[in-house]
Wavefront OBJ file of the C-alpha trace (Angstrom):
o trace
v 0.000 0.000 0.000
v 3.025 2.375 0.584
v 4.339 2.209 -3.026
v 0.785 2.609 -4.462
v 0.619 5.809 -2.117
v 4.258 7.181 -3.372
v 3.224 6.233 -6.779
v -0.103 7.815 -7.020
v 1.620 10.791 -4.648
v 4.184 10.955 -7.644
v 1.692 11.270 -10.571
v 0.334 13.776 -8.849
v 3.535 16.093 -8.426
v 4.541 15.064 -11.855
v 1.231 16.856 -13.224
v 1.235 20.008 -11.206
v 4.915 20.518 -12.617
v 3.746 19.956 -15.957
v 0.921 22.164 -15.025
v 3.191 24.876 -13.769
v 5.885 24.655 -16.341
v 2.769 25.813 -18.559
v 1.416 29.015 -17.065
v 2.777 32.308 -16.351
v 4.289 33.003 -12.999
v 1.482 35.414 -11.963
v -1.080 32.480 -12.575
v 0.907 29.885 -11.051
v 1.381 32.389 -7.799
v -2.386 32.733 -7.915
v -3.023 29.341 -8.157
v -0.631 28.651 -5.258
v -2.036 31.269 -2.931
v -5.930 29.462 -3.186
v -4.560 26.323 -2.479
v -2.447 27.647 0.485
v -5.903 29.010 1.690
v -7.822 25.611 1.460
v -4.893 23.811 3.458
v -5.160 26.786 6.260
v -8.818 25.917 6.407
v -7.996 22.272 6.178
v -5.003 21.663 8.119
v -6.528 22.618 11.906
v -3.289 21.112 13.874
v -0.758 23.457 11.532
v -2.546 26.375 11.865
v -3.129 26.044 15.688
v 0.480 25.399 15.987
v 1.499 28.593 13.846
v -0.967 30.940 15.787
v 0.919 29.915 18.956
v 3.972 29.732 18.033
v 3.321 33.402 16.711
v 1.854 34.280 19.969
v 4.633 33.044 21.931
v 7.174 35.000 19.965
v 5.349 38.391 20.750
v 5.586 39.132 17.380
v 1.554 40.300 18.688
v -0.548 39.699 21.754
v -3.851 39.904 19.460
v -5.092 36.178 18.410
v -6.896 37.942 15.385
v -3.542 39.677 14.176
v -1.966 35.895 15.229
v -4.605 34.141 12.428
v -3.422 36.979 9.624
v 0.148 36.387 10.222
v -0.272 32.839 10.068
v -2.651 32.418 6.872
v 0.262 35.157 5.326
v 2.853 32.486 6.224
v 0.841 29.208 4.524
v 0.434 31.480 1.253
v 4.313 32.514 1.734
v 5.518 29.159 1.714
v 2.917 27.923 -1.474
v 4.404 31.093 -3.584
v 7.554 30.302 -2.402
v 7.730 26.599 -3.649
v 6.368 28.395 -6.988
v 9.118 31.146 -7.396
v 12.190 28.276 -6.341
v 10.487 25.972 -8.995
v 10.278 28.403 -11.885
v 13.342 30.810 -11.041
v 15.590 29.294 -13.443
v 13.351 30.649 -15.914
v 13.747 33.709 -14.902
v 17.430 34.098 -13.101
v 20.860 33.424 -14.041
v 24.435 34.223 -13.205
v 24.630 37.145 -15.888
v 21.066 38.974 -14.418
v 20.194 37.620 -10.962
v 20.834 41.593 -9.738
v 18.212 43.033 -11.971
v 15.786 41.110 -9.757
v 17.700 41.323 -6.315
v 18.499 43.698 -4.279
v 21.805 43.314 -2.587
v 22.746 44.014 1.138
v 25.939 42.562 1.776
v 28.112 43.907 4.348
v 31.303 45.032 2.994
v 33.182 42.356 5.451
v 30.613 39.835 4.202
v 31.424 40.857 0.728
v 34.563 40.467 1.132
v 34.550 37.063 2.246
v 32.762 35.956 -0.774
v 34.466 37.430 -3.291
v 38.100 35.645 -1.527
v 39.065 33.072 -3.239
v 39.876 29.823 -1.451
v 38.140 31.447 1.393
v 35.416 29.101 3.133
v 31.999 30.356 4.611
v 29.555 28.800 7.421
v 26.387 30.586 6.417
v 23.265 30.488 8.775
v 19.715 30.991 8.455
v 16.698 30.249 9.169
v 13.397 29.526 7.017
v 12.772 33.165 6.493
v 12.079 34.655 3.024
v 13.266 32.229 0.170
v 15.405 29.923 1.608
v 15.996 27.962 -1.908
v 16.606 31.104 -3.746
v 18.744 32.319 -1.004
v 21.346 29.735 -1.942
v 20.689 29.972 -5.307
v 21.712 33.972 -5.737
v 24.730 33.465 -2.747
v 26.400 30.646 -5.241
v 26.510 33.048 -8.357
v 29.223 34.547 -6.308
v 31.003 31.741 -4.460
v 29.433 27.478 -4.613
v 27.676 26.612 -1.992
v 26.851 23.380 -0.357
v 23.303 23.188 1.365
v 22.356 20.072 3.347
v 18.766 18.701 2.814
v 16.692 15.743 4.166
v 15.256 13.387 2.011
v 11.736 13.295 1.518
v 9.908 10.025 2.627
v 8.524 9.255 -1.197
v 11.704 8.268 -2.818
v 10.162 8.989 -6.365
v 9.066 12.510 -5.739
v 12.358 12.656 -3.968
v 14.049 12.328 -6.895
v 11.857 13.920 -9.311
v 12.285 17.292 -6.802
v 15.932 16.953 -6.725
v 16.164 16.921 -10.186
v 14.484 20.149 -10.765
v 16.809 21.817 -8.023
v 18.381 25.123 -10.117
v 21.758 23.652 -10.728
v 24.568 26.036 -11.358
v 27.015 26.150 -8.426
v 24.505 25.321 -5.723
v 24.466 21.630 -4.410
v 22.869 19.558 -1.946
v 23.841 16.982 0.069
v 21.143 14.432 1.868
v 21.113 14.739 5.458
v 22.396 11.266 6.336
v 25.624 11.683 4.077
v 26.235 15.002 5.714
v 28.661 13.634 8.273
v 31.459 15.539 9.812
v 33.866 14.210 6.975
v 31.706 16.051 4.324
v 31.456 19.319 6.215
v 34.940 19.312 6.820
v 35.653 19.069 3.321
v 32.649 21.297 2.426
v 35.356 24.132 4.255
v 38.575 22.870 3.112
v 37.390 23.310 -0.417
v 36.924 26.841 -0.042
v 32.879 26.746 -0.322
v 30.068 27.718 1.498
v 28.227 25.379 3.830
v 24.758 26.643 3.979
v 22.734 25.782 7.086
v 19.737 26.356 8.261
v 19.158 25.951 11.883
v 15.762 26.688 13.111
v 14.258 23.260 13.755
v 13.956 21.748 16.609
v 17.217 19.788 17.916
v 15.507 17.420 19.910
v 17.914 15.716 22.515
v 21.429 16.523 20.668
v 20.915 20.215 20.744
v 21.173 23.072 23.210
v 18.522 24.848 25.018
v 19.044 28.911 23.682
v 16.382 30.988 24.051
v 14.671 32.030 20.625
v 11.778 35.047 21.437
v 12.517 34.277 25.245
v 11.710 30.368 25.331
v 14.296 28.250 25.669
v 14.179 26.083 22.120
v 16.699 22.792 21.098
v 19.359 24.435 18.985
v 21.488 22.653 16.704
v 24.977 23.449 17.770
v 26.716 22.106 14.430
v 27.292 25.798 13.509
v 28.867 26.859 16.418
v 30.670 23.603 16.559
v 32.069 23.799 13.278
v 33.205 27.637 13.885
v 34.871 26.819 16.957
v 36.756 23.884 15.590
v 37.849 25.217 12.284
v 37.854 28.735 12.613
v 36.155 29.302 9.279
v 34.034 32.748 9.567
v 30.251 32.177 9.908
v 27.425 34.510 8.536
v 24.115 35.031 9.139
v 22.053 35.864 5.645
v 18.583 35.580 4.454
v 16.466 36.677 1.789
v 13.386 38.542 1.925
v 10.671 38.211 -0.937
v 9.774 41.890 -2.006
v 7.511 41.087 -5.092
v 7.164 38.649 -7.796
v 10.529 36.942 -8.280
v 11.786 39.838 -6.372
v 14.040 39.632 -3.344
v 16.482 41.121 -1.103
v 19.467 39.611 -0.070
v 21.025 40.140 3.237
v 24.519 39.116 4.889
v 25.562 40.299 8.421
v 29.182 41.103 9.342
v 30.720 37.799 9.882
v 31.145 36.165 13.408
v 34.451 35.238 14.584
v 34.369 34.124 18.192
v 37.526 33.810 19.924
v 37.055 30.619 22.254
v 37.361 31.458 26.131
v 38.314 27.664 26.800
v 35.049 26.791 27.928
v 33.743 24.946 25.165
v 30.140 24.966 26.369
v 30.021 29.159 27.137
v 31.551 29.652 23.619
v 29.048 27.284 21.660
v 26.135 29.002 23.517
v 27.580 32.394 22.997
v 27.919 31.769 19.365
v 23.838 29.960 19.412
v 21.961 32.764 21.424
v 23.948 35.455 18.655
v 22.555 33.472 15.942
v 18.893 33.531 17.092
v 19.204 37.225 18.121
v 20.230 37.839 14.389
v 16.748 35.066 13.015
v 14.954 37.025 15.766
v 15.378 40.302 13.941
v 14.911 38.888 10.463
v 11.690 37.479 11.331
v 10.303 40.512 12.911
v 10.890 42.719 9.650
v 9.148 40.069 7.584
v 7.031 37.497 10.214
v 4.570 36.838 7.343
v 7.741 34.945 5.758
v 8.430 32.755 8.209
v 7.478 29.139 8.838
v 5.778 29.148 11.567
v 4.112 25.630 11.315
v 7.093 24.035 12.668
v 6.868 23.289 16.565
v 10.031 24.631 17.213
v 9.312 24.399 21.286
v 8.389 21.178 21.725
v 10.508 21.247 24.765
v 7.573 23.482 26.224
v 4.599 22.365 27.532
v 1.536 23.001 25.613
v -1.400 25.221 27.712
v -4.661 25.351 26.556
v -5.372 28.780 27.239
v -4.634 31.266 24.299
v -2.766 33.629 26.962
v 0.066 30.666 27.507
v 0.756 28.889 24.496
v 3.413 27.374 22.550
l 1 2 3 4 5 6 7 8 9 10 11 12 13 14 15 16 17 18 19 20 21 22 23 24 25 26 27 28 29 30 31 32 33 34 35 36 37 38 39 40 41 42 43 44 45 46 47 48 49 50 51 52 53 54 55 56 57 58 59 60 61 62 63 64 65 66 67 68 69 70 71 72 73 74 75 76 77 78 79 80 81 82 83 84 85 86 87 88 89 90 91 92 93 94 95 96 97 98 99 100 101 102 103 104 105 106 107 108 109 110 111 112 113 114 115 116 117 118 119 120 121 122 123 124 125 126 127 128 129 130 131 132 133 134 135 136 137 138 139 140 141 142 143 144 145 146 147 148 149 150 151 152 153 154 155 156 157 158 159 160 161 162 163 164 165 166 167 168 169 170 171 172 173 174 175 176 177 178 179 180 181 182 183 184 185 186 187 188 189 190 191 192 193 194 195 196 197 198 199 200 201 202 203 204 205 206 207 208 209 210 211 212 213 214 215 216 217 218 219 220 221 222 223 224 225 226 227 228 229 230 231 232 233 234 235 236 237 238 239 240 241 242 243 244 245 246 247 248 249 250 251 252 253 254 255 256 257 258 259 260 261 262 263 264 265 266 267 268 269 270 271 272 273 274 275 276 277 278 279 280 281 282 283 284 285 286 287 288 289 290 291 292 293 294 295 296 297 298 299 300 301 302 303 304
């Protein structure tokens, strides 16, 4: 019954590509936003957890303005599977600026423009992630680490329509310390994003004043290797239209307390999401319950 499901699961994504390879982007964003609002409506459990997790971030205090932010967020992430899907179309190495607006610090700059010189770049699932990557490796390749999705036909299908150029990806269970390393000796950028919930092997930082499971490979890596990490995202600003931010770069000189420096370096990182988010909160992904750790109230006034 599972390979009929994949199989019938893959049909399915193999049509709406076809569908979407076929239509302008303006219909295909417009298609994507109604079907964003039926699985708001639909999906009870991923709203409820977006509204709280909203609530908890005191992004607002006011459930209605919690609902708007949220049902912005579902038709965020629909557009933005539409925009990473069809930006090849519309983006390459020689134009990508025409459509993106670049905020680089100079330090930041420099740092990508070095040759030989290796990156950790953070972020969270703010803006356009994909596209993110995408834009960063027209300047320097980057190596992005990705889990596998549980159909292994639409798995490959997606994979295969991943904009190539100098951007790669590397499944989650080959992404062992070996290929990170190398990832930095090479000179590249490993891309990471570091917003989901760590479960047991992370730390507890606080992210909007709840302590949250961090995944300390960042820090880790930083600490070990003394390669520069950067914080970047990229914020949608219209129709295959973004803007592309890089902080200075972080260089944390270790104290000899291993565990003070790895939470120094953490609870920076989630200061710098923190801000991100609050410019743009309609582009974040909410839906993830990124305190699990926290006990869930019933009342709207404690939530998680």
């Amino acid at each position: 019954m599972k390979t009929l499901r994949y199989v019938v699961e893959y049909i399915g994504v193999r049509f709406a590509l076809f569908v979407l390879d076929r239509i302008s982007l303006p219909k295909a964003e417009s298609m994507a936003m109604r079907l964003a609002d039926i699985w708001f409506k639909v999906d009870g459990r991923r709203r409820r957890i977006s509204e709280q997790n909203i609530l908890r971030s005191g992004i607002t205090a006011d459930q209605a303005e919690a609902t708007r932010i949220a049902h912005a967020s579902f038709r965020h992430f629909a557009v933005l599977i539409v925009e990473s899907l069809k930006s090849d179309a519309f983006m390459n190495e020689h134009n990508w600026r025409e459509r993106v607006e670049v905020c680089i610090s100079p330090a930041a700059m420099a740092l990508l423009e070095k040759p030989g010189q290796a990156i950790i770049l953070v972020s969270g699932h703010i803006g356009n992630w994909e596209i993110s990557a995408q834009m960063v490796s027209y300047i320097k390749p980057v190596v992005g680490i990705t889990r596998d999705m549980n159909n292994p036909y639409t798995d490959k299908l997606m994979k295969r329509r991943k904009p190539k150029n100098r951007f790669t990806l590397t499944p989650k269970h080959d992404a062992g310390l070996g290929r990170l390393l190398s990832v930095l000796k090479n000179g590249e950028i490993l891309a990471l994003l570091t917003d989901q919930h760590a479960s047991g092997r992370g730390m507890m930082i606080d992210f909007f004043g709840t302590p949250a499971s961090t995944h300390t490979s960042p820090a880790l890596l930083h600490l070990v290797t003394h390669v520069p990490l950067c914080f970047g995202y990229c914020l949608r600003t219209g129709p295959m239209s973004f803007k592309l931010i890089a902080l200075d770069p972080i260089i944390h000189k270790p104290t000899g307390n291993k565990e003070q420096d790895i939470r120094a370096v953490l609870e920076r990182l989630n200061r710098e999401l923190e801000t991100a988010i609050r410019q743009a909160p309609e582009q974040y992904l909410w839906a993830h319950r990124r305190w699990r750790n926290v006990q869930q109230a019933s009342s709207p006034a404690h939530v998680s």
